[in-house]
N, C-alpha and C positions, 0 to 999 in steps of 0.2 A: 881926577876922572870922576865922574859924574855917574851915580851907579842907578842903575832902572827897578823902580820895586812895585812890582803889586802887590793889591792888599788882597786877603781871603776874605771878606763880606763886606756888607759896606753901613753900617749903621752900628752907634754904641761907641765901643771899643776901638772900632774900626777909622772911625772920625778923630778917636784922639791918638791917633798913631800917626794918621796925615798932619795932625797938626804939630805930634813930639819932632814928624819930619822937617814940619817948618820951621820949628824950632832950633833945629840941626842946624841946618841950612843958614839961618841968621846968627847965627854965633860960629862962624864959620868962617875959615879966609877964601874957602871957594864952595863951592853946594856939590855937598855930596851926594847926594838924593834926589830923584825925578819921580814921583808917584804917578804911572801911567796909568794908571786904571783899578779897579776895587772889580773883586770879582764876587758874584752872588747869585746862589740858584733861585730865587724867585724872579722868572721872569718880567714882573710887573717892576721889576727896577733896572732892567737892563736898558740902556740907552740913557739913563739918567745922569744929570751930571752934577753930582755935591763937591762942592766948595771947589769948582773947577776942577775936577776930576771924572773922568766916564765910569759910569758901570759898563762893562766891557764883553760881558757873558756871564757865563755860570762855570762851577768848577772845572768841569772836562777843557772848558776854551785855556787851562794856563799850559797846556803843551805845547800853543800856538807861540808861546813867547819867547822862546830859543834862548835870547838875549837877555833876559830882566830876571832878576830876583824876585823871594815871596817873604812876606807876614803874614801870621795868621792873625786875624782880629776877634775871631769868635772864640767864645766861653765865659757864656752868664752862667747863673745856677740853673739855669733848666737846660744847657745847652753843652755844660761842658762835659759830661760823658761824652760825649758823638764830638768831641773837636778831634782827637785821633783818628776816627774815622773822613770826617770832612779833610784834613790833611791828607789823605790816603788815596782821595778821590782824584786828587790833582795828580798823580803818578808824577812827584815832582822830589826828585832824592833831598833828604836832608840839606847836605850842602849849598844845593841853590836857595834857603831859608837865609835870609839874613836877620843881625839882633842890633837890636835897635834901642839905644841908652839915649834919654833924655838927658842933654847938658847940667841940668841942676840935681840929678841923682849922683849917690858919694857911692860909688863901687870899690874897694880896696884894689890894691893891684896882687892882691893874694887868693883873690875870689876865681873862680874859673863860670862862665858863661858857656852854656852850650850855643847850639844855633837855635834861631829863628825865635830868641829870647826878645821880650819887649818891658823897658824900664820904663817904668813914667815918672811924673814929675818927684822929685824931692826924696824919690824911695833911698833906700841905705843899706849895701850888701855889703858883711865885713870879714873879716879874714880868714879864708879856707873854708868859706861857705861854697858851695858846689850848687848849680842853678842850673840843669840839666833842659835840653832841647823844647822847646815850642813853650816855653812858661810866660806866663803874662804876671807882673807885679804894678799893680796901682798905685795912685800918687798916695806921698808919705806912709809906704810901710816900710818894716824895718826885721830886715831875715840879720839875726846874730851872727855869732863865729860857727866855723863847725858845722850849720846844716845843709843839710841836703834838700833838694826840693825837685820831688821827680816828675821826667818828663809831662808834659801837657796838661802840666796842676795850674789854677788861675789863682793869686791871692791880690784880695781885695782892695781897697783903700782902708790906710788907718791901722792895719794889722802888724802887732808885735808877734815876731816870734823869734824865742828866745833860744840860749845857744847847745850845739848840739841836737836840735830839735833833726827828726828825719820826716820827710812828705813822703808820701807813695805819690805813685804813675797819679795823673788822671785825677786828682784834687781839688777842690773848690773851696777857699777859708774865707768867709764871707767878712765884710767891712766892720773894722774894728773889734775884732775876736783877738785873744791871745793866747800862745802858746807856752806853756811851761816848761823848763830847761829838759832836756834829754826825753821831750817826748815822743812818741812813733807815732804817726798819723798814717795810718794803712790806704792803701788803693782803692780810688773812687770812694773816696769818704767828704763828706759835706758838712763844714763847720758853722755853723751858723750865727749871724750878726751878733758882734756883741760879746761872741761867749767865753769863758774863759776856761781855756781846756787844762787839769790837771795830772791826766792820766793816760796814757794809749788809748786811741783809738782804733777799733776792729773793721778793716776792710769793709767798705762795700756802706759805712754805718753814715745815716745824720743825727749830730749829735750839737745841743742849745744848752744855753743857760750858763748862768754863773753860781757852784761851778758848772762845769757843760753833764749833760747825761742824756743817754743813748734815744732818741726818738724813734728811728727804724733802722734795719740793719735787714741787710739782704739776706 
């Protein structure tokens, strides 16, 4: 059966989600996936149609869809604090969220996936790692044994993190940063490119460099 999904925005992230679909889809003995539409509050893209697909409305329009499941696509680093909220707007319960595993990603069969999770290409979750609701992981990183990675945190392309490691809510570990065994990355903290974290980080904090050290902190 053939399952209906919209996407939450439609540009970025949002484009490689249609295509991890198409992806699906062609490695696949039947097509699981139908992408009806990308949903986006700036009106100037409503009506638009990328790579064959509609922009279809803006958030409030996904209660019209009774029938279809959601992805969320958004959360760059200036955007991913308000992706919890952008989900919120849609008054669309978790459960209609579907997670979406790119075929060439190695997920153990000991890892546990929340909903409305999105893998992309070549990433690597391994055993009794925990990947909690609305998370987005970019091609080739690689979450260890053991962590945790809480709700609607974004990790980049390129990112180790190593085992043990725990993510708060609402994260952002920018491309190619790495994490050190059993470290705590607090809520709404911002790792930035590159950096190589040895130590806990404090809620709310962005934190660069190798090794990383605290730039602002709420």
């Amino acid at each position: 059966m053939t399952c209906k999904i919209i996407i939450l925005g439609a540009v970025g992230n949002c484009i490689d989600i249609l295509d991890a679909m198409n992806d699906i889809n062609r490695t696949s003995l039947n097509t699981p996936y139908q992408c009806i539409g990308f949903l986006d509050d700036d009106p100037k893209r409503w009506g638009k149609i990328i790579h064959g697909v509609s922009v279809i409305g803006g958030m409030e329009h996904a209660q019209k869809h009774k029938d279809a499941l959601f992805v969320n696509g958004i959360g760059s680093p200036s955007s991913f604090l308000q992706k919890e909220k952008i989900i919120s707007k849609t008054n669309i319960p978790t459960d209609r969220f579907e997670t979406i595993v790119h075929p060439s990603a190695a997920v153990s069969s000991m890892a546990v996936l929340g909903r409305g999770v999105v893998i992309f290409q070549n990433v690597t979750i391994s055993s009794h790692a925990r990947i909690e609701d609305h998370v987005c992981i970019l091609p080739n990183s690689v979450i260890s044994h053991d962590c945790r990675v809480g709700r609607c945190s974004c990790i980049a392309g390129g990112v180790i993190v190593s085992g043990q490691v725990q993510i708060g809510e609402s994260c952002y570990l920018g491309a190619n940063c790495s994490i050190k065994e059993r470290v705590v990355v607090g809520a709404r903290s911002l790792i930035g490119m590159g950096s190589v974290v040895l130590s806990d980080v404090v809620e709310g904090s962005i934190v660069a460099g190798n090794p990383s050290r605290e730039i602002k902190s709420s």
